[in-house]
Residue frames as qw, qx, qy, qz and C-alpha x, y, z in Angstrom:
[[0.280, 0.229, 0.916, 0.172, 54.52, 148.98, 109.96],
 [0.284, 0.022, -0.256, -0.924, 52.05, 150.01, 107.36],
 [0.400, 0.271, 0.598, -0.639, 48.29, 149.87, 107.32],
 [0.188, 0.195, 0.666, 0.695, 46.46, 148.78, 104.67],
 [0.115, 0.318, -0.019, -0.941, 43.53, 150.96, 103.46],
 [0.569, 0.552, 0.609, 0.016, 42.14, 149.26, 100.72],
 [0.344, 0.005, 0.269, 0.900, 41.50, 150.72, 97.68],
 [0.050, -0.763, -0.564, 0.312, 39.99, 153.94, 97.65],
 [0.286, 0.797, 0.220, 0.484, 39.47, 157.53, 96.13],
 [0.480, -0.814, 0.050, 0.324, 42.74, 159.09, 98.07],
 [0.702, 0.225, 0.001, 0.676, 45.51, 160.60, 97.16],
 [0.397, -0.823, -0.185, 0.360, 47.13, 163.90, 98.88],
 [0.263, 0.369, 0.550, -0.701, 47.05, 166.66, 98.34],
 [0.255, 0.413, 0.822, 0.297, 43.70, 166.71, 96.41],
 [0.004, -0.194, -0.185, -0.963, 42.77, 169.91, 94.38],
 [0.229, 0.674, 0.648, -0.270, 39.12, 171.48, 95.21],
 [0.148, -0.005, 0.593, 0.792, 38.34, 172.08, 91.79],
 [0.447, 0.566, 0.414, -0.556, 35.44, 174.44, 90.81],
 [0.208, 0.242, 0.713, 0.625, 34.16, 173.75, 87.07],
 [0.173, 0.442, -0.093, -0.875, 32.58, 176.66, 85.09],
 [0.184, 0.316, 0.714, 0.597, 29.78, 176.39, 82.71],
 [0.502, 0.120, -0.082, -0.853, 27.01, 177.89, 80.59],
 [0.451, 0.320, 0.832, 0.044, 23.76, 176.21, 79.85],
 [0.420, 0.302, 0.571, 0.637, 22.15, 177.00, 77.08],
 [0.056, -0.929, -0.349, -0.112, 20.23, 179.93, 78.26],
 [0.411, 0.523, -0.361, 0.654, 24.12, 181.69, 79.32],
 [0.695, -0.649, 0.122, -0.284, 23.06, 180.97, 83.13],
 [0.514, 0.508, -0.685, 0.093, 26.10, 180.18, 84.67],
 [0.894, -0.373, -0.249, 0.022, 27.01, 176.93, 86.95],
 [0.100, 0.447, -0.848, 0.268, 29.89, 175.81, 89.12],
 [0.953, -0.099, -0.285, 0.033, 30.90, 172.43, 90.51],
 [0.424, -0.727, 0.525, -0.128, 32.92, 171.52, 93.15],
 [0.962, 0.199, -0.184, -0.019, 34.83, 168.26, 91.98],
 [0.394, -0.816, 0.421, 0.034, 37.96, 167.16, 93.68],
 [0.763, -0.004, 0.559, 0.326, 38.92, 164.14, 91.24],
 [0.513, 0.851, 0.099, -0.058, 41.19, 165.94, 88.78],
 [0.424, -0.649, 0.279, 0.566, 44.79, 167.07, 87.55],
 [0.216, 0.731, -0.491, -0.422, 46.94, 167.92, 84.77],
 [0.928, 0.144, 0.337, -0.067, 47.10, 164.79, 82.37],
 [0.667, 0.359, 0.424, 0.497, 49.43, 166.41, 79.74],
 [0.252, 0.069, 0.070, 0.963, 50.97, 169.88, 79.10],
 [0.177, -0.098, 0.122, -0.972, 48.28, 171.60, 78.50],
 [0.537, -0.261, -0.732, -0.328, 45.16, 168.84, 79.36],
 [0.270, -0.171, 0.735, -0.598, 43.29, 168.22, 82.40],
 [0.374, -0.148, -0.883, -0.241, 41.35, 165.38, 83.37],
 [0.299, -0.171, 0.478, -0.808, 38.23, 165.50, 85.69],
 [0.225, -0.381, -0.878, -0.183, 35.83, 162.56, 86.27],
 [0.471, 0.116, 0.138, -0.864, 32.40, 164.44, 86.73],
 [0.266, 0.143, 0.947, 0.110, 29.72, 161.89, 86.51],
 [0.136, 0.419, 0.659, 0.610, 27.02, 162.26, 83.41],
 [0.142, -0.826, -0.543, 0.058, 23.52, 163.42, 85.90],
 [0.347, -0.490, -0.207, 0.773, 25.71, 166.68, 86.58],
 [0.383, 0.909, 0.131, -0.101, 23.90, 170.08, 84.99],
 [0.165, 0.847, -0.349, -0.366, 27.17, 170.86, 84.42],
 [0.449, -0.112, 0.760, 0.457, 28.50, 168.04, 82.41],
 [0.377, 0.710, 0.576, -0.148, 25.41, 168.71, 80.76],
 [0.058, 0.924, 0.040, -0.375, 26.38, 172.32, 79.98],
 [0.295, -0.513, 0.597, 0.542, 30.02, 171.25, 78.73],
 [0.507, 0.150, 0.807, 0.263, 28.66, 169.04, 76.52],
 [0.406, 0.795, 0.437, 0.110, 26.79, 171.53, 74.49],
 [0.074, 0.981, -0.151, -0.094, 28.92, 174.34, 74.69],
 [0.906, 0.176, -0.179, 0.341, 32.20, 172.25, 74.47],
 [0.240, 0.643, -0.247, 0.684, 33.78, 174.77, 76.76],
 [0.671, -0.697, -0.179, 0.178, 34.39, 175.07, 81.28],
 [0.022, 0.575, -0.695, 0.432, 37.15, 176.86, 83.40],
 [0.768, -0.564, -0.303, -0.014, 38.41, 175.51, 86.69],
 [0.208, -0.807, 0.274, -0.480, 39.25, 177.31, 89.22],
 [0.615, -0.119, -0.660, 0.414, 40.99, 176.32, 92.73],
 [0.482, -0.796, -0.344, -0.121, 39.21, 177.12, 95.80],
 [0.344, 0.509, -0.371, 0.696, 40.78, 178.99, 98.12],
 [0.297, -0.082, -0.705, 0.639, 40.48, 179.94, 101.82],
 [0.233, 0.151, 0.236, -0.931, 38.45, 182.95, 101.38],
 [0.612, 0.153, -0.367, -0.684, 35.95, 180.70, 99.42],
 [0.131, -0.038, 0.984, -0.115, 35.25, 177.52, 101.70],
 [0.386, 0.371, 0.609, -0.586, 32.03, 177.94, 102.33],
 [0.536, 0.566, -0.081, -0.621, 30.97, 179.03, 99.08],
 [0.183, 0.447, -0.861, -0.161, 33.13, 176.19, 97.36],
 [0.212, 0.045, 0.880, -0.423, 31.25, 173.74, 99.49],
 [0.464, 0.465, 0.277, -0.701, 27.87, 175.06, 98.71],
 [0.595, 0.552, -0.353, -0.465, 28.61, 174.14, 94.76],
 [0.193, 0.180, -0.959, 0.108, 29.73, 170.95, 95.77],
 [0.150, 0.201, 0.843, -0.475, 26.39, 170.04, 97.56],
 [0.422, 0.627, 0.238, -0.610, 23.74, 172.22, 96.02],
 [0.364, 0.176, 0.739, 0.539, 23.09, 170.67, 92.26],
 [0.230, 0.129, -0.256, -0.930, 22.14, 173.62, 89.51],
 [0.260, -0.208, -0.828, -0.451, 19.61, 170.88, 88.53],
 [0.372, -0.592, -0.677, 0.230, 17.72, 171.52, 91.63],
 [0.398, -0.743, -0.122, 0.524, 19.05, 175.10, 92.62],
 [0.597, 0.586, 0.274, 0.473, 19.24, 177.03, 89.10],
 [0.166, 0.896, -0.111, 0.396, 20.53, 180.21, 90.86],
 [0.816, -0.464, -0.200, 0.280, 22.84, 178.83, 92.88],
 [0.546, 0.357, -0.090, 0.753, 26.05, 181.16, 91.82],
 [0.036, -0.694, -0.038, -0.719, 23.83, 184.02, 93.26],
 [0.786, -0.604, -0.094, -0.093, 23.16, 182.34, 96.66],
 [0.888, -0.123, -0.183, 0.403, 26.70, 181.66, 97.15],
 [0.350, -0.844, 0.083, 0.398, 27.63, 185.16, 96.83],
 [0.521, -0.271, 0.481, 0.650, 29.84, 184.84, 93.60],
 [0.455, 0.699, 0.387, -0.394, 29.85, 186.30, 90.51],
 [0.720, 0.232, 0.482, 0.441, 30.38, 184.91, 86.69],
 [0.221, 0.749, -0.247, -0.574, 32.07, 187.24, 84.21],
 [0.939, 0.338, 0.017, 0.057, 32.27, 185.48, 80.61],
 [0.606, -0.559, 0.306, 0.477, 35.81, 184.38, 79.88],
 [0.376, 0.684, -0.321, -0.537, 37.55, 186.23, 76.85],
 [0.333, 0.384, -0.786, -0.351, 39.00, 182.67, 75.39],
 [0.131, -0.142, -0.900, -0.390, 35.74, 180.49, 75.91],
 [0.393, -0.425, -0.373, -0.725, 32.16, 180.13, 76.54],
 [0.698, -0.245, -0.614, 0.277, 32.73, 179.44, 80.31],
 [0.189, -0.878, 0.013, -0.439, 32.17, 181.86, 82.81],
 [0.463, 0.245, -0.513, 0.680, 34.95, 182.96, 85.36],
 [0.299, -0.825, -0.432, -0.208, 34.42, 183.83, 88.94],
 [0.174, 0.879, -0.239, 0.374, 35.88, 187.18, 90.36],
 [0.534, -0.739, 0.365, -0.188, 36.01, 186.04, 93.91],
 [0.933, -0.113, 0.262, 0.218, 38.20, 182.79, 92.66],
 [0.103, -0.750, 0.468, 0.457, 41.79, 184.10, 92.03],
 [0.124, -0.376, 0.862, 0.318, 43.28, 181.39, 89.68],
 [0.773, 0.417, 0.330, -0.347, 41.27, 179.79, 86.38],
 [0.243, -0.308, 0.687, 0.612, 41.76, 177.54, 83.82],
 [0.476, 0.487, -0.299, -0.669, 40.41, 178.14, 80.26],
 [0.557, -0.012, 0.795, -0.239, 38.87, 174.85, 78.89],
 [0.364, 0.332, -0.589, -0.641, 38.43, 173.59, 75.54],
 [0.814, -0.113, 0.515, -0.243, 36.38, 170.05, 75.96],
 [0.286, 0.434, -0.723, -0.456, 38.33, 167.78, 73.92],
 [0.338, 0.190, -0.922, 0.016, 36.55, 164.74, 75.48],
 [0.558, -0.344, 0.254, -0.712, 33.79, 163.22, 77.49],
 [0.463, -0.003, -0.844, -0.269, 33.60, 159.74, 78.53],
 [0.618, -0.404, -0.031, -0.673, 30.15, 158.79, 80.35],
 [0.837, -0.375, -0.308, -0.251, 31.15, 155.54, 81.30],
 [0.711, -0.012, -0.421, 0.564, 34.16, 156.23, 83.09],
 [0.166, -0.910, -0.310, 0.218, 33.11, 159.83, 84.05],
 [0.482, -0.202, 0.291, 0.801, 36.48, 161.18, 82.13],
 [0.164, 0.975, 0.072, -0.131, 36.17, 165.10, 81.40],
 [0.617, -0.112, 0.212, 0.749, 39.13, 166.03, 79.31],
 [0.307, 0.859, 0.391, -0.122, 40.01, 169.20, 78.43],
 [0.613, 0.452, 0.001, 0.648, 41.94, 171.37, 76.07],
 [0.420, -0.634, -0.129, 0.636, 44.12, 174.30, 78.47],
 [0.308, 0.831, 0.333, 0.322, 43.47, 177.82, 76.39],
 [0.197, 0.640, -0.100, 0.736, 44.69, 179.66, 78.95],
 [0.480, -0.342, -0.564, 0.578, 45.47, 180.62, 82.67],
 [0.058, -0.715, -0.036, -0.696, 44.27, 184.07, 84.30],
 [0.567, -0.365, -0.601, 0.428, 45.16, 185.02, 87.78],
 [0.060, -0.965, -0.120, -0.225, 44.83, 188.05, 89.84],
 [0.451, 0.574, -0.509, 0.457, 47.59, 189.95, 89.95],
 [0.345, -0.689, 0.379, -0.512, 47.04, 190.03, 94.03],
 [0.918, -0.299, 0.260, 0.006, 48.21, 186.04, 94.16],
 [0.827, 0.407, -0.114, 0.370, 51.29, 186.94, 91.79],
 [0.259, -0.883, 0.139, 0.366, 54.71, 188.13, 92.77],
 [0.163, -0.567, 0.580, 0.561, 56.82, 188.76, 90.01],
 [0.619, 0.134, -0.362, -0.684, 54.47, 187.94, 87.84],
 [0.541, 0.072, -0.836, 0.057, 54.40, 183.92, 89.14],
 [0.677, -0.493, -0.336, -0.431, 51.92, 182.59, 91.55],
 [0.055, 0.474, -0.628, 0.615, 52.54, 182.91, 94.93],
 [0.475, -0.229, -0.831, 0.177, 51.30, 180.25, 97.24],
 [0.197, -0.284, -0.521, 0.781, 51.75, 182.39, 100.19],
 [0.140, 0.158, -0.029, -0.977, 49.05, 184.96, 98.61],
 [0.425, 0.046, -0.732, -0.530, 47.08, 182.76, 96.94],
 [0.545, -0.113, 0.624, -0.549, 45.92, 180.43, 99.83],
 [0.620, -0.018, -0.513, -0.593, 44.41, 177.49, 97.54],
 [0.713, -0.274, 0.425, -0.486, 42.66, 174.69, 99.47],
 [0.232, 0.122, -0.956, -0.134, 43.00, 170.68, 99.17],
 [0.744, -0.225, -0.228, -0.586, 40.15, 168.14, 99.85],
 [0.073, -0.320, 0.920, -0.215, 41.32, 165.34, 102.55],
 [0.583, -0.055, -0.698, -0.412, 39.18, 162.12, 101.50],
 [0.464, 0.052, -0.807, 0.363, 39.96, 160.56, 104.72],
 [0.036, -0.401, -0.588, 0.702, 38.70, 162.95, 107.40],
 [0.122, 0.770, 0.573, 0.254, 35.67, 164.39, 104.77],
 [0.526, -0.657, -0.070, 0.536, 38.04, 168.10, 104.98],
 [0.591, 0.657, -0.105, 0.455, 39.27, 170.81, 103.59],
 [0.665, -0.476, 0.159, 0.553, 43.00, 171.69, 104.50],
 [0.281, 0.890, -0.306, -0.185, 44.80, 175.12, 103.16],
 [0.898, 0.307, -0.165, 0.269, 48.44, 174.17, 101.54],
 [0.499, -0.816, 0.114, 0.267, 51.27, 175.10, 104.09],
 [0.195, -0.892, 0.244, 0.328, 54.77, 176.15, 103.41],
 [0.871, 0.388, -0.302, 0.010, 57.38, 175.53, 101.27],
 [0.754, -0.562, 0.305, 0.149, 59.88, 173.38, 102.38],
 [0.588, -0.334, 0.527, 0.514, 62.29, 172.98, 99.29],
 [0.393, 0.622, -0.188, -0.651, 62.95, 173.84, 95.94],
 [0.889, 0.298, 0.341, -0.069, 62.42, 171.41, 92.55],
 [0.791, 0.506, 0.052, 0.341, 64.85, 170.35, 90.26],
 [0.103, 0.811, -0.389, 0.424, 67.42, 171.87, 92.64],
 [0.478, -0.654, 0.494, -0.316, 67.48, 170.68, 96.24],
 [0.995, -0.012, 0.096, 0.023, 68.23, 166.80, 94.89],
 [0.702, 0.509, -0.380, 0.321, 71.61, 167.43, 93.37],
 [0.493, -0.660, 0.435, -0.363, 72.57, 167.71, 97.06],
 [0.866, -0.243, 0.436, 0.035, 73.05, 163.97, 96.80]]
């Protein structure tokens, strides 16, 4: 028998998404934001609500990455999730990371985060909190690729679990897409 739940901000597994910006002085931010995904080939959606320095930032510069935490980067991941630039203008350095500009926008990449997307803002809406953005590009280090294609097993990214207030790495793979169904 199922349980009901209600409704609530769940769903599994849930990215821990780190959002890049400049402000207008080229000081760079991150966010931690775990409401997000792919909306459309090359689109992603992220509700980020208005008070954030970094919505702040997108909005003028019309430009963000986002990364995907990883293992080696709980703590620090966390830390931008909790600690608001508006309060804590050098936070990047406290955490221990460190922004290089990206070559295809005005959004700064960080080394220690393997995997970034390139961000065009095509969109902001304040009263739903909907960040949309245009995908420019992907950069990974080559140590999460094998054969040139991201490797899970190297890569380690992390998920947010709503439920227990968690983060959980992504475990193995257990089958393959658009293959293991024609079995039936």
């Amino acid at each position: 028998m199922k349980k009901s739940l209600g409704a609530r901000a769940m769903l599994y597994p849930m990215p821990v998404l780190i959002i890049g910006s400049y402000d207008e002085n080229g000081i760079p931010n991150a966010m931690n934001a775990a409401w997000g995904g792919i909306s459309e080939e090359t689109e992603i959606s992220i509700c980020v609500s208005a008070d954030h320095k970094t919505t702040e930032n997108i909005l003028k510069t019309g430009a963000f990455t986002v990364s995907v935490a990883d293992t080696e980067n709980v703590i620090a991941a966390d830390y931008v999730g909790i600690v608001s630039a508006n309060d804590v203008p050098d936070k990047i350095a406290r955490c221990g990371w460190h922004a290089e500009k990206s070559e295809d926008v005005n959004a700064p990449l960080f080394a220690e985060l393997p995997f970034a997307l390139a961000c065009k803002l095509i969109s902001y809406d304040e009263e739903s909190c909907r960040l949309v953005g245009e995908i420019v590009n992907i950069t990974a280090d080559e140590r999460i690729l094998t054969d040139g294609k991201i490797d899970l097993a190297k890569f380690n990214p992390i998920t947010y679990d709503p439920s227990g207030h968690g983060y959980v790495a992504l475990g193995k793979q257990v089958g393959r897409a658009f293959s293991d169904g024609k079995k039936i």
